[in-house]
N, C-alpha and C positions, 0 to 999 in steps of 0.2 A: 504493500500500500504506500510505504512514502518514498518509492519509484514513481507513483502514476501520476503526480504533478509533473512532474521531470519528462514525461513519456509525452504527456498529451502535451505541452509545451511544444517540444521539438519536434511532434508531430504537426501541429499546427503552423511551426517554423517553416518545415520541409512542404508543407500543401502549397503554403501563402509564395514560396519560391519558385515550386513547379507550375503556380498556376502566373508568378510572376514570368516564368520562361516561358510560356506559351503564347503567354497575350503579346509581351515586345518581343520576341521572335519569330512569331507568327507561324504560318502554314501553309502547305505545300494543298496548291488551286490546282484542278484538273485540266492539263494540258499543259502546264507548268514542268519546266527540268525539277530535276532531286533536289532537295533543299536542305544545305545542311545548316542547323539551327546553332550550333552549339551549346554549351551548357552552363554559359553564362548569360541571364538578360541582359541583353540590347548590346555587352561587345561581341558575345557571338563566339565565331572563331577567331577573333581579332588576333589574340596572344598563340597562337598555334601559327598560325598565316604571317605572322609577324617578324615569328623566328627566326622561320625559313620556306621562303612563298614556293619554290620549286617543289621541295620535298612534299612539302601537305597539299601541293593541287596535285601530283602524283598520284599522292597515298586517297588523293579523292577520286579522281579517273579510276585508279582501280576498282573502288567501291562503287561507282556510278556511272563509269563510262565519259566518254568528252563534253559532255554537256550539264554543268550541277550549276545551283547558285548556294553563295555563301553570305550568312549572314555577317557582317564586319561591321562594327561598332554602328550599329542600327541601320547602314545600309545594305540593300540585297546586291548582290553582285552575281553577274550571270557570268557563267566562264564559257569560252568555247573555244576547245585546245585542238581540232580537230584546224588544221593547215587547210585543206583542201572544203573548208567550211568557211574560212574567213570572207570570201569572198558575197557571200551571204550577208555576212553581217554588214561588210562597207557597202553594201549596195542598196541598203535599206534605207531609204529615205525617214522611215521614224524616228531614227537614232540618229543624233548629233554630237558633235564633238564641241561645238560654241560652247555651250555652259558650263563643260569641262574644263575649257580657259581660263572660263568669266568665271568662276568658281577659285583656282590657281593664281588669279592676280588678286580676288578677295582676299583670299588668308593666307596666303607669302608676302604680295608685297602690298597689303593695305589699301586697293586700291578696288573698291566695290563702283558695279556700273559701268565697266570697262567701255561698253558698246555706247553708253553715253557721255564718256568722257574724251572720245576720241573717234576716227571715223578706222575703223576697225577694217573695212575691205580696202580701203586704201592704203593701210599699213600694210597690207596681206600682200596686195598686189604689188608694191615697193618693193618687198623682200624677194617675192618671185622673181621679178625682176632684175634686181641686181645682186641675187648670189646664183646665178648659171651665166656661163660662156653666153652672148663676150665680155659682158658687164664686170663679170668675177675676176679677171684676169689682171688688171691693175690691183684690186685690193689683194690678191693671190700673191702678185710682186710685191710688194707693200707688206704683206705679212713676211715673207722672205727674208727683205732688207731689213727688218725691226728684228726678227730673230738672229741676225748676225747681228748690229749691234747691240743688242742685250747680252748675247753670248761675248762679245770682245770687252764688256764692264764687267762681267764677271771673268775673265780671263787677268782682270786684274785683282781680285781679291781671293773668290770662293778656287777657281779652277789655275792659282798662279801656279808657275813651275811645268815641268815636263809631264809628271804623275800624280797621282793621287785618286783618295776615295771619295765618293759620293753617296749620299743616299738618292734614287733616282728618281723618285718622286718628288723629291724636294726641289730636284736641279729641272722636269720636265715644269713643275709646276712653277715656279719662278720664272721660266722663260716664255713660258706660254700667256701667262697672265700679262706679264708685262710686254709681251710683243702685242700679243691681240686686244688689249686695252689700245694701244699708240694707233695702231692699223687701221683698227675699225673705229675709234671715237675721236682721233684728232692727235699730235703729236703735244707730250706733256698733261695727257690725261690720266696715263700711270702713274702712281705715289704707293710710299710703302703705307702711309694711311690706306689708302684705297685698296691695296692688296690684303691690310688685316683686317678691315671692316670686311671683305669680301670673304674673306676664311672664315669669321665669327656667322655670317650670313649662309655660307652652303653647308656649314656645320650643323646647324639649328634646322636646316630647310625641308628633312621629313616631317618634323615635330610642325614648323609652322604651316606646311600646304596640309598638313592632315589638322589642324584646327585646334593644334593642344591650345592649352590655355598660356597667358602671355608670361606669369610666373617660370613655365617649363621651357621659354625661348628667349627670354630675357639678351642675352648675345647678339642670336642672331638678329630680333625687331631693332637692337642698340644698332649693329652692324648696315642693316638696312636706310636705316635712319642716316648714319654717316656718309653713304652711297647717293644718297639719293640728291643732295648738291652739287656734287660733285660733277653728276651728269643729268643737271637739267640745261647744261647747253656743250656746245665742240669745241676739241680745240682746234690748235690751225692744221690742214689737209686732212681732214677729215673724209672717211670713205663716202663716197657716193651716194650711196647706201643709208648713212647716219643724216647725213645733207637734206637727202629726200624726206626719209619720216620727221626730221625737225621743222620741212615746212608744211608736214601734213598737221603737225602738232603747231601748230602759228597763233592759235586761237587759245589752247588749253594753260590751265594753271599752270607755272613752272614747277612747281613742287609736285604735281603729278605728270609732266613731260619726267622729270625725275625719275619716279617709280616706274614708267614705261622704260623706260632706256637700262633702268637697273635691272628688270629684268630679260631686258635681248644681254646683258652681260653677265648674267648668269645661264639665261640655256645656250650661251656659246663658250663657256669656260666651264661650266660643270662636267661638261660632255665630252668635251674634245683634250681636256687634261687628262682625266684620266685614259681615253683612246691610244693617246699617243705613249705614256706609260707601260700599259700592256702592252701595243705595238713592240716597241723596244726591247721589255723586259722577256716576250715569248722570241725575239729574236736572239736574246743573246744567251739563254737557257738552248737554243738549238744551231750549235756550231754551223752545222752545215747549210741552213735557213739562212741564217745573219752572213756567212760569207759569198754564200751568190747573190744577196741585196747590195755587200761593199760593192762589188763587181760590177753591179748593174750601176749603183749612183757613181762609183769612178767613172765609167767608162760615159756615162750621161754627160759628168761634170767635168771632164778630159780637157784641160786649157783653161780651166777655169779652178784649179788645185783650191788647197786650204789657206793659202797666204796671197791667192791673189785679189788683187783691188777689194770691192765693198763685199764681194761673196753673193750677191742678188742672185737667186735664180729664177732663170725665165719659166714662162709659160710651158713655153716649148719643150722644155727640158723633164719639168715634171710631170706635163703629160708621156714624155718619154719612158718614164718608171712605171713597168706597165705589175712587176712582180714584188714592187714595194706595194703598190696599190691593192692587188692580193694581197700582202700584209693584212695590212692595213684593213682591209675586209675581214679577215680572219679573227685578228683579235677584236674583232668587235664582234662579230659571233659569237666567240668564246667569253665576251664581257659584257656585254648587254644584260640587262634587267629589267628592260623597259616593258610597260603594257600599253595595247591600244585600246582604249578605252573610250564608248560614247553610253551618252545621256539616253532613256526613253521618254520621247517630250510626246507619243501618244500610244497609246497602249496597241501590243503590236506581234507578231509572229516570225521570229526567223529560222531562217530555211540552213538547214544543214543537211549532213550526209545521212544522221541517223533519222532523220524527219522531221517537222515543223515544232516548235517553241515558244510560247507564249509566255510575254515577258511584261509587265504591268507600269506603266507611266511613275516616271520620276526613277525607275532600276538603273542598274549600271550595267551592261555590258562588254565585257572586258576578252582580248585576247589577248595571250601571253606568247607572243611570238620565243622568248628565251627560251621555253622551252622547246621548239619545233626547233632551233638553233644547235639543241644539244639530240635529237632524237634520232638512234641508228638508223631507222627506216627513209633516209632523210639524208643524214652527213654519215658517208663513212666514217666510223673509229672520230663520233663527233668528238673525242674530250682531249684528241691531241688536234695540236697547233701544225697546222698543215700549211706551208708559208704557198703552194701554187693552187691550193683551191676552187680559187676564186680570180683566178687569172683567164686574161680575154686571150683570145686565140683565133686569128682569122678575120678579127672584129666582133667576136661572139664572146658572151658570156656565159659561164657554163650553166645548164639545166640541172635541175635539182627532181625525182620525181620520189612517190609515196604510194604502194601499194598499185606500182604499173602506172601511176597517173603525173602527168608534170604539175608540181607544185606551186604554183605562180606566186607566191606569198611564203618561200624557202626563208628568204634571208628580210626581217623589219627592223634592222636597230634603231630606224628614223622614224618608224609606224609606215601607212599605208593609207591611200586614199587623200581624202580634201586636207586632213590633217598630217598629212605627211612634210617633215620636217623641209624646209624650203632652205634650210642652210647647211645641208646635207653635202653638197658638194663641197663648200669651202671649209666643213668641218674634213673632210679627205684630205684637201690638199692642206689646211693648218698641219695636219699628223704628218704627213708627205713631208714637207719642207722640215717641220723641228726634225724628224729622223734623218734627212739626208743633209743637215747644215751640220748636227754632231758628229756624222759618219765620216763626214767631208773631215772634219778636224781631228778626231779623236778615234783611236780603237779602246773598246769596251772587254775586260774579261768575262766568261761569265760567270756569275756570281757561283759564291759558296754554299749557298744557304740556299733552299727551295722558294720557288713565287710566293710571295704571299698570298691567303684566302681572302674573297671579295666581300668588301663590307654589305650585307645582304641588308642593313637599315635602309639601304639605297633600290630596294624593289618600287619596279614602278617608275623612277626617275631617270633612267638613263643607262648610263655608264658604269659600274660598280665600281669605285676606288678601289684600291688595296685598303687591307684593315691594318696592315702593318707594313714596317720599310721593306727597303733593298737595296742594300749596298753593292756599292760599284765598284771596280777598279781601272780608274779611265790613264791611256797615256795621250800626250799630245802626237800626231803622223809628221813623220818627216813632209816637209813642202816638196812637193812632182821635183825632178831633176827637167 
């Protein structure tokens, strides 16, 4: 008897929680994919998904097959892992990618009402605009020249002398930030301000695009805040590019031209620093990889050594590095975390392999291209770094197919569709140039210690950083005889 207080207590405990998991997790509608709830109210699978988004959509496909939704801190999210399905999804007109945006510049960079703070198709079409051939081509040079002299100021302090070690993150991401800040915003727009505020800013940036509270971002919002004067106007020779959207922005606040601009500087450094990292790092872990790339950028760069004049490389040249660009492809397969993700802005049905899916207004969903990136049926022997891949032949790109069928949607590190990343190309040729301007100068050993594992906090965003360093051992190259 003086158990059965104690009993009905905790029974009542355990009703009042089951019947809390049921009502904010809701239930799985007929004609609806498998719905996994999880066993927390309202975050779901949030803490499971969180850890490690690969492994738990895995360990769901097998229990459900390619098509489930996941409850995630009170949004449903519909997955659909099936390659030869995506095609379905981007061709649905119900589903949009706008509020996904408008949503990303709300609770990153503070800036709610995007679409009426600015004229949003005219910024779009800008960037189409001038980051593809021919447009791209001056700021392609322009990225080239700032990364030789960023590397010739560090030639004086961090990298003096003939030898020495590196951490190679440190040395790709210092060069990158400070060339492509100068390139793309103006010359004398990089500061070591502006570089630590920008650290504090992509450090804090899953916590802040996913809406934690301002207590658990404190940094990053600080960091944002510092960013944001810095580039509510250009400096002098400014890209094209930065030129155009500042006069589509002629009319708008300067403290929100700011937040605009602070973010095209972050989805162009968050991404392509780490690309060109990996790039490197899976080069110089594969002897024979990294030495038919020296071969190809010598022989590119032939009269044009490591001591001669500014070091600029042309156009012409880097489109000549047809098996860096394979690289370059490759580690981004192998590093990508990105999802494509759209809105359902009217309740609606998409068409996949296994049959039709009814998905409900205001859902998310989502495909996870990272994993088709790694899937045998797909990439041979996907989880090694295969430096010819992805190399053109003929003028052809290689084909990719799944289960007898060609996969049109093998390779998304940029997404797919209306929202496919428009600065795609010039994130290539950014990784392009830092690899063939350090190769031009330096030989790399390769490292002692194994790659490091990918910071997986970064699911969703892009690029996976490394979680930890990698030291280097770099010599400077004798100058061509």
């Amino acid at each position: 008897m003086p158990l059965l207080p104690g009993f009905v207590a905790a029974s009542a405990v355990g009703a009042a929680y089951f019947g809390a998991w049921r009502v904010l997790n809701g239930r799985r509608r007929v004609g609806e994919p498998p719905l996994v709830r999880g066993s927390l109210p309202h975050l779901g699978v949030a803490l499971a998904f969180g850890r490690d988004s690969n492994r738990y959509l895995n360990h769901c496909r097998a229990q459900h097959g390619d098509v489930f939704t996941l409850l995630i801190a009170g949004q449903r999210m519909t997955f659909v892992l099936d390659p030869l399905s995506f095609g379905g999804v981007l061709k649905n007109p119900d589903l949009s990618f706008g509020p996904i945006a408008s949503d990303v510049m709300d609770k990153a960079f503070d800036l709610p009402n995007m679409h009426g703070t600015f004229d949003v198709e005219k910024s779009d079409d800008a960037a189409r605009r001038y980051l593809k051939t021919p447009a791209l081509t001056p700021l392609s040079e322009r990225m080239g020249a700032a990364l030789t002299r960023v590397l010739g100021e560090l030639e004086k302090t961090r990298l003096a002398g003939a030898s020495g070690e590196a951490d190679l993150y440190r040395l790709v991401w210092d060069l990158m930030f400070a060339a492509g800040t100068d390139a793309l915003f103006g010359d004398g727009k990089f500061c070591p301000e502006a570089a630590a505020a920008f650290g504090d800013l992509d450090r804090d940036f899953p916590l802040m695009v996913a809406g934690m509270p301002k207590m658990m971002t404190r940094k990053g919002a600080a960091g944002l805040e510092k960013l944001v004067p810095l580039f509510e106007d250009l400096g002098p020779a400014a890209s094209q590019w930065m030129r155009a959207r500042l006069a589509i922005f002629r009319q708008v606040e300067p403290k929100k031209v700011g937040r605009v601009q602070t973010s095209v500087l972050w989805a162009v450094h968050a991404n392509s620093i780490p690309a060109a990292f990996w790039t490197l790092a899976f080069l110089l872990v594969d002897p024979a990889a990294a030495a038919g790339i020296q071969i190809e950028v010598d022989e590119v760069l032939s009269g044009a050594g490591p001591e001669s004049g500014d070091g600029a490389i042309r156009i012409e040249q880097l489109d000549a590095m047809v098996r860096l660009e394979s690289a370059v492809r490759e580690a981004l397969r192998l590093s990508s975390g990105s999802l494509t993700v759209r809105k359902v802005v009217d309740a609606t049905s998409i068409e996949t392999r296994s049959g039709y899916w009814k998905v409900r207004r205001g859902d998310r969903v989502c495909l996870a291209p990272h994993l088709t990136h790694h899937d045998p049926g797909v990439f041979e022997d996907p989880e090694r770094f295969v430096v010819d891949r992805f190399l053109v032949r003929d003028g052809q790109r290689p084909q990719f197919t799944k289960d007898g069928e060609r996969v049109g949607f093998a390779f998304m590190p940029f997404g797919a569709g209306k929202s496919m990343c428009p600065g795609r190309f010039f994130a290539v040729n950014e990784v392009k140039l830092l690899v063939a301007t350090l190769l031009r100068r330096y030989t790399f050993d390769a490292p002692t210690e194994p790659l490091p594992a990918h910071d997986l906090s970064r699911v969703g965003l892009g690029i996976f950083p490394p979680k930890s360093e990698l030291s280097v051992t770099w010599r400077r190259r004798a100058p061509p005889r």
